[in-house]
N, C-alpha and C positions, 0 to 999 in steps of 0.2 A: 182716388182723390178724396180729400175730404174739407168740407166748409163747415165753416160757425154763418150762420145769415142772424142777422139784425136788422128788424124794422128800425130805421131814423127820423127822425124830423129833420134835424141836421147832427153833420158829423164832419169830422174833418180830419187831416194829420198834417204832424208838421215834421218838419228839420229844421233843426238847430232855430224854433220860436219861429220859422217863418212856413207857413201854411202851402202845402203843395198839391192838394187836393182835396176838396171840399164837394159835399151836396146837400141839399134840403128834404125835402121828401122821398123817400127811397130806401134802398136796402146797404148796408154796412154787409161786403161780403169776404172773409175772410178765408185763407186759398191755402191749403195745402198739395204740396205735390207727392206721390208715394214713389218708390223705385218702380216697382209694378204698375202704374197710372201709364194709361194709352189716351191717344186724341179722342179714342170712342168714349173714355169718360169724364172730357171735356164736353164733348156736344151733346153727351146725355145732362151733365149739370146744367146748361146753360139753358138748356131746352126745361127743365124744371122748375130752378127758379124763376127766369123769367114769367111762365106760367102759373106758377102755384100762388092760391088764392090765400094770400094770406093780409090784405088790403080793408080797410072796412069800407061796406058798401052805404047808403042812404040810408037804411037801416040799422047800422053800426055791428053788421055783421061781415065777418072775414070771408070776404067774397070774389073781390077783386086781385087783380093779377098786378107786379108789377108794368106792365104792357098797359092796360086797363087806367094806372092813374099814371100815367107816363111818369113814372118813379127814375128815383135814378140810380146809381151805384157808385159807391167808392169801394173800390177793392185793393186788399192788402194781402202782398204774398207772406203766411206764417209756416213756418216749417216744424216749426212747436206742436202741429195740431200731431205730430207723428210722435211723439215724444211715447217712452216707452218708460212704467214706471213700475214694473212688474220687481226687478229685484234691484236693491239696494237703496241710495237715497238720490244719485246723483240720476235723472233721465238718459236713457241712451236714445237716439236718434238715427237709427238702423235701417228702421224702414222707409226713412225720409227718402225722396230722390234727390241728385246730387244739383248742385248749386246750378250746373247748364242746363239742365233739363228741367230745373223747376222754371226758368226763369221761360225757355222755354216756352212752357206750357203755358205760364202767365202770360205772357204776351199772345198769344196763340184764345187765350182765355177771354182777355180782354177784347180784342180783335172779333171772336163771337159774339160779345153781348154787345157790339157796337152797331154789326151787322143786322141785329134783331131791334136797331132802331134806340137801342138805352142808352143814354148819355154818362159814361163813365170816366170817372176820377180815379186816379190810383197814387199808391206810397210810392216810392223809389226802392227797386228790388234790391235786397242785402242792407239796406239801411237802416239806423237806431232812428226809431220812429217815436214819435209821443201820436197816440191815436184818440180822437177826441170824439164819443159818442154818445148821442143822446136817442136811448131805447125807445121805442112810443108801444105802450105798450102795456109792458113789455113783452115784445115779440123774438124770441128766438131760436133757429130752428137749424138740429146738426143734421146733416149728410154724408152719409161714408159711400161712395158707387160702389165698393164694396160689399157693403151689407144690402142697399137698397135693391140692388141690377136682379 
C-alpha cells in the first residue's frame, strides 16, 4: 500500500459542489491499494500513522501523535499513487489492485482508524472528486509498506 499523509487544518472534498466529507484538525490521508497489498499492511499503516509524531507540541516541536491532539482524518482512495511512469508518456496502472479489493481494503482501512478511536471522513470510492486541502505546515509524508516493512 501506499499513502500521501497531509497535515490539515482543514480539508474537505466534494461532489458535484456539495461537500461529502470534511475535517478540521488532522491528517489528509490518501490510499493507495497495490495488487500485492495484504490486511497485514493495512494494520501496519494504520498502526503508524495514527502514532507518528508528526503534531506540534507546546514547544512547536513535532512531537505529538495524531491520537495525542485527537486529530482527525479525511481519507481518499487514489489509485494514481500506483501509476507507473517508467516508459512512454501515457502511466500504466499495473500494479494497482483491482477496483474490489481496493475498495475492499478501504473500507476495511477506514474501519481501523475508527476502531483506534480517530474520527474519519471519507470521499466516495471510484468517484470524480474536487479534494480541498489546506497543508499546515507544510507537512507531508509518503509511505510505501513496501519499502518501509
Amino acid at each position: 500500500m501506499k499513502v500521501v499523509i497531509q497535515r490539515s487544518k482543514n480539508s474537505n472534498v466534494k461532489i458535484n459542489n456539495e461537500i461529502v466529507g470534511e475535517i478540521n484538525n488532522g491528517l489528509v490521508i490518501l490510499l493507495g491499494v497495490g495488487k500485492n497489498d495484504t490486511i497485514d499492511d493495512i494494520d501496519y499503516l494504520v498502526n503508524k500513522i495514527v502514532n507518528l509524531r508528526i503534531f506540534e507540541d507546546a514547544d512547536g516541536k513535532m512531537n505529538e501523535s495524531l491520537l495525542d491532539v485527537g486529530g482527525e482524518v479525511l481519507l481518499i482512495s487514489q489509485f494514481t499513487l500506483f501509476a507507473d511512469t517508467k516508459k512512454g508518456r501515457r502511466p500504466s496502472f499495473i500494479n494497482a489492485g483491482t477496483a474490489e479489493k481496493a475498495k475492499e481494503y478501504y473500507e476495511i482501512f477506514e474501519d481501523r482508524l475508527n476502531q483506534q478511536g480517530v474520527l474519519t471522513q471519507t470521499g466516495v470510492f471510484q468517484a470524480h472528486m474536487e479534494v480541498n486541502i489546506i497543508n499546515d505546515g507544510p507537512v507531508t509524508i509518503i509511505i510505501d509498506t513496501k519499502e518501509d516493512k
